[in-house]
C-alpha positions as CSV (number, residue, x, y, z in Angstrom):
1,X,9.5,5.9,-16.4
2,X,6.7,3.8,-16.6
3,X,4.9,3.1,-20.0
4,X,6.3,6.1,-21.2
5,X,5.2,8.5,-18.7
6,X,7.8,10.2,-16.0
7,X,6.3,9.1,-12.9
8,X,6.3,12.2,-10.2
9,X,7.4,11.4,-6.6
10,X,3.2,10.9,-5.4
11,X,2.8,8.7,-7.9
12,X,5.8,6.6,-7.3
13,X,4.9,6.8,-3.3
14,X,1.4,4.8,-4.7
15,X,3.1,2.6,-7.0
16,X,5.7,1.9,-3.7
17,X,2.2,0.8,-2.0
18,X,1.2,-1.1,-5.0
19,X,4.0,-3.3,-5.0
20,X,3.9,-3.9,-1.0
21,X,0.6,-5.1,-1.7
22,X,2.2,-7.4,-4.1
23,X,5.1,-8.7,-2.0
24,X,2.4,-9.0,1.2
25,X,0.6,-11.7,-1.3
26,X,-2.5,-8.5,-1.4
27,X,-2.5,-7.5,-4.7
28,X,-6.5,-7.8,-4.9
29,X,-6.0,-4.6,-3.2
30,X,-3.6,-2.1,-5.4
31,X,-6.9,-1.2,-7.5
32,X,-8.4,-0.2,-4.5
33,X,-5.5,1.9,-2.9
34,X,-5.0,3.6,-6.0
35,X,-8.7,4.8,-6.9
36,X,-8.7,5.9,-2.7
37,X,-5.2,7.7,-3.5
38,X,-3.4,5.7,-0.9
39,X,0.4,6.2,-0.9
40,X,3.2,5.0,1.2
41,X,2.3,8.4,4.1
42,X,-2.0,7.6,4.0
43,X,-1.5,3.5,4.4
44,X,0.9,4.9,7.8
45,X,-2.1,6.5,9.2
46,X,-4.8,3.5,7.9
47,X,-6.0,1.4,11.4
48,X,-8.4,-1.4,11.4
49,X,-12.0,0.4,10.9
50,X,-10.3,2.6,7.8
51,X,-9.3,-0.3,5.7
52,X,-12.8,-2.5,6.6
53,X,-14.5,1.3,5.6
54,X,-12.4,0.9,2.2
55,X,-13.8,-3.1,1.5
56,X,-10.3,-4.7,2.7
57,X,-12.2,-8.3,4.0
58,X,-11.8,-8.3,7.7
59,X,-9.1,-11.5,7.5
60,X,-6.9,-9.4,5.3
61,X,-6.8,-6.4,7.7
62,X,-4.8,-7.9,10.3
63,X,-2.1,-9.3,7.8
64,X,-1.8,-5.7,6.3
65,X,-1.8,-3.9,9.7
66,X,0.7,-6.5,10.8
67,X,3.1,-5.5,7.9
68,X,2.7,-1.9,8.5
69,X,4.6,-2.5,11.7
70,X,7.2,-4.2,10.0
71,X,7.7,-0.9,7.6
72,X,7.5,1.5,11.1
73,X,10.2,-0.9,12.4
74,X,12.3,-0.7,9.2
75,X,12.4,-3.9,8.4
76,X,10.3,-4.1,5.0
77,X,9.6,-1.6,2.3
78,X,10.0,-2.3,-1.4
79,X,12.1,-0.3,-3.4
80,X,10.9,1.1,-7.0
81,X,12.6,2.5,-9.3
């Protein structure tokens, strides 16, 4: 629960991506995921022109495709409770 409110399985899979973008040093970012509905399945499909379409600054895109690879690898994914 968080604030109160039981938090459904979509909207844990966005707070999962909100608190990647917090452990990636990103969290400029979380407001924008979550007003674009970007969970833990759409930021798997994101590549370089979709995050520069979304306002992600071009030096930022590499370091969050990079770590992307690192969660298809399974070797970094934040668990939430």
């Amino acid at each position: 629960m968080i604030r109160g409110l039981i938090v459904s399985k979509k909207n844990k899979k966005k707070h999962k991506v909100s608190r990647w973008l917090d452990d990636i040093d990103l969290p400029m970012y979380k407001e924008l995921f979550v007003y674009h509905c970007i969970d833990g399945e759409t930021l798997m499909d994101l590549d370089e022109e979709n995050l520069f379409d979304l306002g992600v600054q071009k030096f930022h895109i590499a370091k969050i495709l990079r770590n992307v690879k690192k969660i298809e690898k399974g070797k970094f994914w934040p668990e939430v409770e």
